[in-house]
N, C-alpha and C positions, 0 to 999 in steps of 0.2 A: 576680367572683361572690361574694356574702355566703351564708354554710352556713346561717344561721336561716332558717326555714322554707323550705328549698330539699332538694332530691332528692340527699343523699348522707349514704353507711351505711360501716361498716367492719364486717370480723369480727373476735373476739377471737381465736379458736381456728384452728388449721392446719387446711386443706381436706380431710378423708381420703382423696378419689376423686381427687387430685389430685399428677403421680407426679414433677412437678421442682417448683424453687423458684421459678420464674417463675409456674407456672398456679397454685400457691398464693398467691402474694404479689399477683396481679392477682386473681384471687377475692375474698380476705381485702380488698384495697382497692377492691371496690367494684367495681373496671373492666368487669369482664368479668364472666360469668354463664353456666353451661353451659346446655344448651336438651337434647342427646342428646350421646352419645359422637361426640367429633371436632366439635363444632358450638356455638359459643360465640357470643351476641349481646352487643356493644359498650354500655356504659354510659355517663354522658356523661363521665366525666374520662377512660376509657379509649379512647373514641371520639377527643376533643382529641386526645389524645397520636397517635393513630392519626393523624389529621388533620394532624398536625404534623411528624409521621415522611414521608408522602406528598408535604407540603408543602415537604422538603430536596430528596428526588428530584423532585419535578417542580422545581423551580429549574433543579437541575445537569443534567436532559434537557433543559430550557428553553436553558440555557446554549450545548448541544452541537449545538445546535439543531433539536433534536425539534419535530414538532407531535403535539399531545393529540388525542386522540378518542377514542370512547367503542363497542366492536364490544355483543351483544346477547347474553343467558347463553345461550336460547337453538338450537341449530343442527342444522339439517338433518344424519341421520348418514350422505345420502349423499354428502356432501363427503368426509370419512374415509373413507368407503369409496374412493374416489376414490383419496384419499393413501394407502391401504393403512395408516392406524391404526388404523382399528376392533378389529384384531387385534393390534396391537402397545400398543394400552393394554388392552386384555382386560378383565378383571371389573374394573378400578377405571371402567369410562364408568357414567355415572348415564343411565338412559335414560329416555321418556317418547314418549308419544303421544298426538298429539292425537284430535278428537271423530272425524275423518275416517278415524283409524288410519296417518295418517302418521307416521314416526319421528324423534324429533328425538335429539340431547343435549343435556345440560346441561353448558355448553363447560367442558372440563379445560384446551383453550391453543386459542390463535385463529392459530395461524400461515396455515391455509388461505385465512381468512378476511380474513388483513390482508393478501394474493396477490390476493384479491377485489378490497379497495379499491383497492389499487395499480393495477392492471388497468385501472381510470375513468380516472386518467392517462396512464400508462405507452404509448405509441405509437411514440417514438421515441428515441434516444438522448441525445438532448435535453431529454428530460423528465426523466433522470435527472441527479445520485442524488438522495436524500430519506431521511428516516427518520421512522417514525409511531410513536405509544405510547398508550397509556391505562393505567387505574386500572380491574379489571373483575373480577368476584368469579368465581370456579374452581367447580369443582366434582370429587371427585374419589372414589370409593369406596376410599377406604384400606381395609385388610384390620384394622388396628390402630393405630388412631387412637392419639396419647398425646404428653405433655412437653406437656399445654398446648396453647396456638398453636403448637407447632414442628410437629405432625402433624395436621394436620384435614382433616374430610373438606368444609367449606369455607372458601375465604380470599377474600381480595384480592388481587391478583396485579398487581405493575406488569412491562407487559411492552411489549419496541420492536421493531422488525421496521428496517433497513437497506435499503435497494431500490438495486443498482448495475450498472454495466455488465459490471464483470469483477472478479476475483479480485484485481488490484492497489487499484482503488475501494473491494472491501469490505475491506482492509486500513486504508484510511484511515477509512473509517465506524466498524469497527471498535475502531481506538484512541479516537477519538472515545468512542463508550460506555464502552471500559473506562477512561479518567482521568473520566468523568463517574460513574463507579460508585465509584474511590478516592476521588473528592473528597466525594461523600456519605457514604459509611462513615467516614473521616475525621473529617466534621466531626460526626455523631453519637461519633466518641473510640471505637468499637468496635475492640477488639484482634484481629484477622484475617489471613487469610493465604488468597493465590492460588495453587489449585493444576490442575495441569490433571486433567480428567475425562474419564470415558466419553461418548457423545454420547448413550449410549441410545435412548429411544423420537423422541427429536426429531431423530437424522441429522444429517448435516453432515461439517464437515473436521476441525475442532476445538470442545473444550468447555473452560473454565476457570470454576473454580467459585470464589465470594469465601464464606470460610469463619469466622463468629467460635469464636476457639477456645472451647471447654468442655467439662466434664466431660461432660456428659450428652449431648455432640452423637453423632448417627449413623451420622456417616464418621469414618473413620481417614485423618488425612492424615500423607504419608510426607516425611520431611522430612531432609536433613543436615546436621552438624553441622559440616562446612566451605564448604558454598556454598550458591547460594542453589534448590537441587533442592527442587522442590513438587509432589508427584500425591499424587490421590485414590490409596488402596493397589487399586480395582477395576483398572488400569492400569498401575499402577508396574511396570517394566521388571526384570527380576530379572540380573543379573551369575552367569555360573558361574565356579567358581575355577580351572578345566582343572588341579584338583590331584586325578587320576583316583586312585583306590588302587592300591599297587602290590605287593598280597597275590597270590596264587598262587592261581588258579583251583581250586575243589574240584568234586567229583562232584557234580553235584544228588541230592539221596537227597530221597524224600518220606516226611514225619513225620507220625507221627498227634494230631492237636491236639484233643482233644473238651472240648466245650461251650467253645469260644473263639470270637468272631466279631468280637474290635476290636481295638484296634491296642495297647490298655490291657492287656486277656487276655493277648496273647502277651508283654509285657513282664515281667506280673507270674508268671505262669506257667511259661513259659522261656527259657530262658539266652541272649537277645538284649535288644538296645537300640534305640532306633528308629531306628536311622542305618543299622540293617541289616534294616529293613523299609520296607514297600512298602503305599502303599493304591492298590487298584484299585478303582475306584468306576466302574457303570453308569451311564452318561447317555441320557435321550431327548432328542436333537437333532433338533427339528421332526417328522420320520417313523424321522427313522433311530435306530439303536442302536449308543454306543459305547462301549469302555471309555477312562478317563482312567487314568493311573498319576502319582502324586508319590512321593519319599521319604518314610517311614511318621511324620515328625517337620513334615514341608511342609501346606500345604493347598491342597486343588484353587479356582483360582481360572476361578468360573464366566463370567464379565466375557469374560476372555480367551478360556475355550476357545468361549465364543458367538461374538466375531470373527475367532478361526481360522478355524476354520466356514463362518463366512458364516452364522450360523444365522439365523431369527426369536427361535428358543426355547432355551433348555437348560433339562432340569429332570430331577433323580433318579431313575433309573429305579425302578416301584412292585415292590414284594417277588414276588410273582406273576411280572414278567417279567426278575426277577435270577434267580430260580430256573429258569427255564425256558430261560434263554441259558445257564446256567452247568452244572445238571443239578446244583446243589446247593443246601444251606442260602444264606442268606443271612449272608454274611463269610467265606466262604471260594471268592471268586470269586479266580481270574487270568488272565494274558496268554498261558498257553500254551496252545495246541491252541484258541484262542478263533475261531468264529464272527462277529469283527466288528471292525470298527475299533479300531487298538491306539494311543492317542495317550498319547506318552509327553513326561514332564518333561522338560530340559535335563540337570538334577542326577542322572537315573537312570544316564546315560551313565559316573558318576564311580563308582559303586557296585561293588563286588563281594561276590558270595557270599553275596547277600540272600534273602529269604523273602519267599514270594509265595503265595496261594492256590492249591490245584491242583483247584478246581473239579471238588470235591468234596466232601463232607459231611466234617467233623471232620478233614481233611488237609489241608497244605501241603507249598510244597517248599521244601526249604531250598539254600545253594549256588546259585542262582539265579542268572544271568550274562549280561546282556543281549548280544543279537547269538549267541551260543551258543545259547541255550536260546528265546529266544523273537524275534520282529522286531517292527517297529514301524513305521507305516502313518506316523505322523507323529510328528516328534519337535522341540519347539519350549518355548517360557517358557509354562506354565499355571497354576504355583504362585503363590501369595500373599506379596511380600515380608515380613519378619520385621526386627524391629527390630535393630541389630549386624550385616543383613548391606551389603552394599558397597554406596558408590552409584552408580548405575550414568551418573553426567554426570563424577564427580571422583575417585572411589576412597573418598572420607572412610564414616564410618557412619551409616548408617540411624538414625531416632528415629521416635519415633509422637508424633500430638496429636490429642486429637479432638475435631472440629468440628459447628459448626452450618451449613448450605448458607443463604445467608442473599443471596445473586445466585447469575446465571451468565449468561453470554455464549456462546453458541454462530457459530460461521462454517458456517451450514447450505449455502452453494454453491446449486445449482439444483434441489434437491431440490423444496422445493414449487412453484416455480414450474414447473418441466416437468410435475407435475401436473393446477396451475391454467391451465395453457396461458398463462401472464404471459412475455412475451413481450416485446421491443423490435427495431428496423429499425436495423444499424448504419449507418455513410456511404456503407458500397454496396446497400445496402438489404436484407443480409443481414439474415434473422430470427434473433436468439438469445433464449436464455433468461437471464431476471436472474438475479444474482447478491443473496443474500439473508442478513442475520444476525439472528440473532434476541437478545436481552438482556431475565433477566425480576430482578424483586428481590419478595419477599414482604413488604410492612409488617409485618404482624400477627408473622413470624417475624422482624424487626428487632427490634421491640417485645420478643417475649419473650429475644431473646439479648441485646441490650442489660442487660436485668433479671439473666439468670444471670453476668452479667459483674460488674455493679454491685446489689449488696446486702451489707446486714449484718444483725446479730439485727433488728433494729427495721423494716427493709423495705427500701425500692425505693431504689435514689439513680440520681435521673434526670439525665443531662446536660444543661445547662442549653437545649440547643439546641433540645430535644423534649420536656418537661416540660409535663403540661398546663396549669400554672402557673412562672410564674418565681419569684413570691414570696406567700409565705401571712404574714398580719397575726395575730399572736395576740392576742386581746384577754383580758386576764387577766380583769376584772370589769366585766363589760354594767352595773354598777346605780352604777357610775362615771363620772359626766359627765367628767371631762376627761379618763379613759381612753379614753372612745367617741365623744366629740368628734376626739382625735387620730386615733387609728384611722381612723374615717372619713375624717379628712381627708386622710389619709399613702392610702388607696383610691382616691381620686377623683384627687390628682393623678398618680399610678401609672398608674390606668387610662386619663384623658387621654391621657396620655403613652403612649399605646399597651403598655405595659408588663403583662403577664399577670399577675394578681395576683388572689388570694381572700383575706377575709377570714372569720373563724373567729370569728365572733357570737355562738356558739353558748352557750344557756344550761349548761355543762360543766363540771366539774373542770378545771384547769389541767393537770393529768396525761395525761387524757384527750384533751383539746387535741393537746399535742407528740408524744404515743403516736400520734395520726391524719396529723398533718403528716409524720414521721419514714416510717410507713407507707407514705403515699401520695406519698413522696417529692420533696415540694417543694425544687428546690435553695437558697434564701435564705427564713430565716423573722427575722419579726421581731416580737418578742414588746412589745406594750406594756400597762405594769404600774402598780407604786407608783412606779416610779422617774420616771415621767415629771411627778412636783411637781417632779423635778430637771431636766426639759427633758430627761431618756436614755432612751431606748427600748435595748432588747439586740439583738444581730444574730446570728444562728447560722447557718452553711452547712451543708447537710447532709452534706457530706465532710469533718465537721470539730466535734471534741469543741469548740473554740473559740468563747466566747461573749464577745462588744466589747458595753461600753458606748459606746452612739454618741448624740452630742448630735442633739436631733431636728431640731434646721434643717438638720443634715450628714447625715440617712441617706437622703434623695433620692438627692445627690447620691453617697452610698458608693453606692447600689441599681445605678448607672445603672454607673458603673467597673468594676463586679463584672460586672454583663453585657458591657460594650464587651470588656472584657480575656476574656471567657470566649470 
């Protein structure tokens, strides 16, 4: 591609509405282009890269031996209803109907629908196993679009569906996708880590999420410092110390605490510390009401107390219906004399002589003694691991990192298929239900975590693998025949050579020039100048303050080593 008179811009200035350095940096070069909140149209060097990025995973699906196809945005919402997700994605479905008032979506995941296709084949147990994929845009009503590409409310979604006999099958399909998910991430050079997850709205046996670290990512992955322990912290398994206290039970006495209702109040106000308090927090689980209890220093981990449960939902209980289960303000709810399910930590068990609300306006009690004073309907891990505490595979300590969700791989089992009625006849003609995995990877979020991974002041530094260019041509002075002669000619055999390469024609400053290259993060530029009365063009990698004089019959050949070796 030559930049004179061709369709590409830079910005000088930082994006204001724009809250990481990826959706800035892809802004400011040109790539990308906001349209509304969470909804970004592809430009063309942003589009290549995109195209390029897609182009690594479909290889290594191609490799594992996926077949492509292409499902429809699209879809009838009585399939979800079917599956029972219409409720389980709640306000993020985008809905739509048609002239007749039939209801559609605009598909968030195709899992039902690749149950569908599978179904055309699927008759026997012969016909298995297989795995199907495509390249197919999402849709999703986020509440808070944001970071860019890493939260929109639409993408591109590469997503694969497994189809097998039984749970030993989907074991092997399984590994199949995830060394086809390392080998991609890999070879993009993204620095990552596999941790296991919740399965959420998509069900299943197991979820393992591929995660590029960064700062701005919006999971916390829990990680140790002696082996190789990886969960998302919604999950992470918490260790008690059975180091019970072994203080001397006191009286309960109830205190009077006014205008206190947090955990912050009672610290700073009286004479405890949070190892000797308690949060009792109301939850609405699906219909019912309950209280959660942690140590007043832990946090309620909602993930968990949802698959205790068995719930659909957990969600807060609203101010209105704390007051009215408790008979008080709001922060001075507790577990005694309570109306309702008492679900208590692991860690509350090790406590003594702690403060609790006594559900009542401006009082608590203090002295507090679990199994004395109040009991508990359930007592199990609900809290949020913490960094320093144990791990719970090797004893070592806990560390936090936090990541970008950037795949995942789920072992969904027979969940949509005994929906879809997907079905197979084994060798005594028994009918079961397939065995099913699902595997999705976001481009556009590759794209921007690669960027917050690699950059510096100057811009983007793409790895050479997905760069919408491999090598940009700077031509110092266009009104220089044996400047624009060479130039040209060092284009053409480049481009022959199937070799991605732009030239930078442009009538510009030579400042202006390297300031857009650096930006738009070409990995190999090759600047030709005055120097080439001497037969040297300069060579500059964009990972690299180092500028070579390179004789011009040799920088073909340096261009082509610098790719094979990368």
């Amino acid at each position: 591609m030559k930049l004179k008179n061709n369709f590409f811009y830079t910005l000088r200035e930082n994006v204001k509405d724009e809250d990481s350095i990826s959706g800035n940096l892809l802004v400011r070069s040109g790539m990308i282009k906001k349209v509304s909140s969470g909804i970004y149209m592809f430009l063309p060097f942003g589009y290549i890269t995109l195209k390029n990025i897609e182009q690594v995973i479909r290889e290594e699906m191609n490799k594992a031996g996926a077949l492509e196809l292409c499902m429809t945005h699209m879809l009838p919402i009585d399939v979800f209803e079917k599956s029972g997700r219409v409720t389980a994605f709640g306000e993020s479905i985008m809905r739509v109907n048609d002239r007749y008032n039939k209801k559609y979506i605009l598909g968030p995941t195709h899992e039902e629908f690749f149950a569908i296709a599978a179904s055309m084949k699927v008759k026997s147990y012969k016909d298995l196993p297989f795995t199907l994929y495509q390249f197919q845009t999402k849709f999703r009503d986020e509440a808070r679009p944001r970071y860019g590409l890493i939260r929109t409310r639409e993408f591109v979604m590469k997503d694969a569906y497994s189809f097998d006999i039984d749970l030993a099958g989907l074991d092997i399909s399984y590994q199949k996708m995830f060394d086809a998910y390392k080998a991609t991430f890999d070879r993009m050079g993204i620095d990552y880590k596999v941790v296991t997850a919740d399965t959420g709205a998509m069900g299943g046996l197991l979820s393992e999420e591929f995660q590029a670290l960064s700062d701005i990512g919006e999971d916390i992955l829990v990680l140790c410092d002696k082996c190789d322990y990886a969960s998302n912290i919604e999950i992470s398994e918490c260790t008690i110390s059975n180091e019970a206290s072994d203080a001397e039970m006191k009286d309960l006495k109830e205190i009077y605490t006014p205008n206190v209702g947090t955990i912050r109040d009672l610290v700073e106000n009286f004479d405890v510390n949070k190892e000797q308090l308690t949060k009792s927090m109301i939850y609405k689980v699906d219909d019912e009401f309950v209280m959660a209890m942690v140590r007043g220093d832990d946090d309620i981990n909602e993930v968990k107390l949802r698959k205790l449960l068995g719930a659909e939902e957990v969600i807060l209980a609203d101010n209105n219906d704390v007051e009215r289960i408790t008979n008080a303000n709001v922060g001075f709810a507790g577990p005694i004399d309570l109306n309702i399910r008492i679900i208590v930590d692991n860690r509350i068990k090790e406590m003594k002589n702690f403060l609790i609300g006594a559900n009542k306006s401006d009082y608590h009690f203090i002295n507090v003694n679990f199994d004395r004073d109040f009991k508990a309907d359930i007592i199990a891990d609900i809290r949020n691991i913490k960094e320093g505490d144990i791990c719970p595979k090797c004893g070592g300590q806990i560390y936090f990192k936090k990541g970008i969700e950037i795949g995942n791989t789920f072992k969904l089992g027979t969940k949509y298929s005994e929906a879809m009625n997907l079905n197979y006849l084994d060798q005594e003609n028994v009918l079961h239900p397939v065995v099913m995995g699902s595997y999705g990877i976001g481009p556009a979020r590759v794209m921007a975590a690669i960027i917050e991974q690699n950059n510096d002041e100057k811009g983007i530094i793409w790895p050479l693998e997905i760069a919408p260019f491999k090598v940009a041509i700077v031509l110092i002075n266009e009104l220089d025949n044996s400047q624009k002669e060479y130039a040209n000619e060092l284009y053409n055999k480049l481009t022959l050579s199937k070799i991605e390469c732009l030239l930078d024609d442009r009538d510009e400053r030579v400042g202006v020039k390297f300031n857009d290259m650096d930006l738009i993060g070409i990995p190999i530029r090759i600047t030709v100048g005055n120097k080439i009365k001497d037969n040297i063009v300069e060579l500059k990698l964009r990972n690299s303050d180092e500028i070579k004089d390179i004789k011009e019959e040799k920088i073909f050949d340096c261009i082509k080593n610098i790719i094979e070796k990368r």
